[in-house]
Phi, psi and omega in degrees: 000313193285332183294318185281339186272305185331300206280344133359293192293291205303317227274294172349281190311269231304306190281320173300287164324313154284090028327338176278328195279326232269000195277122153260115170349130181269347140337309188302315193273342190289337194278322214237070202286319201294347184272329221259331219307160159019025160241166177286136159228177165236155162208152181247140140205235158231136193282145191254235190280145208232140134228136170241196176122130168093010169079032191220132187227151155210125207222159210261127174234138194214133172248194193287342206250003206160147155224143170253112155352154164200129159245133173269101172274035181211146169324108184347178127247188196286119181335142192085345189246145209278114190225176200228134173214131151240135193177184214258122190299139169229091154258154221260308182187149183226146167226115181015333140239006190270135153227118162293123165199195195212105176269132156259145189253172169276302196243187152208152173224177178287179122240000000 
């Protein structure tokens, strides 16, 4: 009994922990756009510059390392405010250290 609520806790602890871990720098995918193309990510930051309408959005999130686009089929949310976005990295194009590039999202959370 006591080994299964123990093996419970660690899966729990275990399940938490990679959810905190799983925010990738937005520096990481702008340097490395080709490991990242068409997989899912996350990034945290502060939401930047913004447009909506018509129930369609796109809005800018930047951390200490980076800002990436972000397109939305749901309305932006309000500038300045510190959001968690997941979704699938697009790059667009890179010249020479340069990478153009786009998240589209899935989800967005508080963090």
């Amino acid at each position: 009994m006591v080994s299964i609520t123990r093996l419970a806790m660690v899966a729990g602890a275990l399940i938490v922990l990679n959810g905190c871990a799983s925010a990738i720098p937005i520096g990481d995918l702008l340097n490395n756009p080709a490991k990242y193309n068409g997989k899912t990510v996350q990034v945290e930051g502060e939401v930047g510059e913004a447009i909506g309408g018509l129930g369609l959005g796109a809005f800018q999130v930047r951390d200490k390392t980076g800002a990436i686009p972000v397109v939305s089929q749901v309305s932006p949310p309000r500038t300045g405010s510190r959001i968690g976005v997941k979704g699938t990295f697009e790059s667009v194009f890179t010249i020479g250290t340069k990478s153009l590039a786009v998240l589209r999202e899935e989800s967005r959370s508080t963090p």
